[in-house]
Residue, then its C-alpha position, 0 to 999 in steps of 0.5 A: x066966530x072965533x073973536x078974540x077978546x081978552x081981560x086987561x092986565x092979563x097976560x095971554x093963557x089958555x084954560x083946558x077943562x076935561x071931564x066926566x060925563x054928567x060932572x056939568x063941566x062944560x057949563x062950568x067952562x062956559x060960565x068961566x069964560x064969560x067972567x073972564x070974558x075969554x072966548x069957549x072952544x067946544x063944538x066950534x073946534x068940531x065944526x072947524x075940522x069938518x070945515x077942514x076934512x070936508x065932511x058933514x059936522x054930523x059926521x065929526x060929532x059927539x063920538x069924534x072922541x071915541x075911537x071905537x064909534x059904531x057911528x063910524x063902523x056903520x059909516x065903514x062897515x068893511x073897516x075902510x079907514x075907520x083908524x085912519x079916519x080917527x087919525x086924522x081927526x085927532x090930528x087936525x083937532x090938535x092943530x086946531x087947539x095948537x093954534x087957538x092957544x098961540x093965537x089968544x087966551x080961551x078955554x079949550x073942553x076935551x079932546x085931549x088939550x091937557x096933553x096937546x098943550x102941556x108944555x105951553x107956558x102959560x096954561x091951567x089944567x083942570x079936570x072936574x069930576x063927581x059922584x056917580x049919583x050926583x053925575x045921574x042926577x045931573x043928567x036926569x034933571x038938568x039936561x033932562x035924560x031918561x035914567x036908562x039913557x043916562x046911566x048908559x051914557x055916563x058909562x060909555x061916554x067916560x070910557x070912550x075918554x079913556x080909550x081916546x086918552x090912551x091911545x093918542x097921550x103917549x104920556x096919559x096913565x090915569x086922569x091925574x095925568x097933566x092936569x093941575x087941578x081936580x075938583x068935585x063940581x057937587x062939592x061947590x055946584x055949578x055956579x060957584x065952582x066956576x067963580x073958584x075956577x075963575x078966581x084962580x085963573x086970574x090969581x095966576x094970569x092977572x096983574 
C-alpha cells in the first residue's frame, strides 16, 4: 500500500496540503501526486492508526481531527478517555507522518503535518482556501450535499481544524501559521491550480 515511487532527478520532499472544508483540496492533492507520480496520504494514515490502536477504522474516521467529537462522547458518554483517546490518536498519527516523510517524497492531507514536519528540510506547506459561496457550491454540486448539510459542514468541519490546530500546535496563531503558500483554489479550479501547485514543487525539488 504504501509503494514508494518517486520522479527522477527529484530530490526526496514531502508536500503537506491543509484545507478548508469544500476548498476541494483534497482533489487537488491527489491530482498533484499523480503528476508527480508521488504517493497521497489521507485515510491510508487513518487506517494505519486503527491498525496500530487496534480499533475499527470507524472508529478513527472523518471526526479523528476533532477533539470535541460527539462520536467520541456517545462512545464514552461518562467522559472515559475521550482526551486521553484524542491524545493518543494525534500521537500516533504524528509518528505515522514523521515516518512517511523520512521514508520517501509524498503528499500528506491535514492533520497538522505543517506543524509536525516544520522543520523538515525539504517540504512544501500549502494551505488552499475559497469563498464561502464557492466552497457551498462545491460541496452541493461536486460531491453532491444537500445545502442544509453542507452549510452545516463547512461550518463545524472548519472549526474542528481549528480547535484541532490549537490544541496540538504549540506554535499555531492563525492559518497562516507554518504554511508557504495559500491560494484560492475558485481563482484557478481544481485542475489547473494543481498543475500550479505541481510546477512549483518541481521548481523547488526538481533537477
Amino acid at each position: 500500500m504504501w509503494k514508494q515511487r518517486g520522479e527522477n532527478g527529484m530530490k526526496q520532499y514531502v508536500i503537506t496540503i491543509s484545507r478548508q472544508f469544500g476548498s476541494m483540496g483534497r482533489t487537488i492533492a491527489k491530482q498533484m501526486a499523480e503528476a508527480l507520480d508521488i504517493n497521497f496520504y489521507d485515510r491510508d494514515i487513518v487506517e494505519e492508526t486503527a491498525k496500530r490502536m487496534g480499533l475499527p477504522v470507524s472508529m478513527i474516521s472523518a471526526k479523528e481531527e476533532n477533539a470535541n467529537s460527539i462520536y467520541f462522547k456517545r462512545q464514552y458518554p461518562l467522559g472515559m478517555g475521550v482526551s486521553n483517546m484524542q491524545d493518543e490518536i494525534f500521537s500516533i498519527q504524528k509518528n505515522i507522518i514523521e515516518d512517511l516523510a523520512k521514508k520517501e517524497s509524498c503528499i500528506i492531507v491535514g492533520r497538522c503535518a505543517e506543524s509536525i514536519l516544520a522543520d523538515a528540510e525539504n517540504r512544501f506547506n500549502i494551505y488552499i482556501y475559497a469563498p464561502y459561496e464557492k466552497r457551498l457550491k462545491n460541496c452541493t454540486e461536486i460531491l453532491k450535499m444537500e445545502e442544509k448539510v453542507a452549510r452545516k459542514m463547512i461550518r463545524e468541519v472548519d472549526r474542528s481544524r481549528e480547535l484541532y490546530h490549537r490544541r496540538y500546535c504549540p506554535e499555531y496563531q492563525d492559518v497562516f501559521s507554518n504554511r508557504d503558500l495559500m491560494v484560492d483554489s475558485s481563482r484557478f479550479g481544481i485542475e489547473k491550480t494543481a498543475r500550479i501547485l505541481t510546477g512549483l514543487a518541481r521548481e523547488l525539488f526538481g533537477e
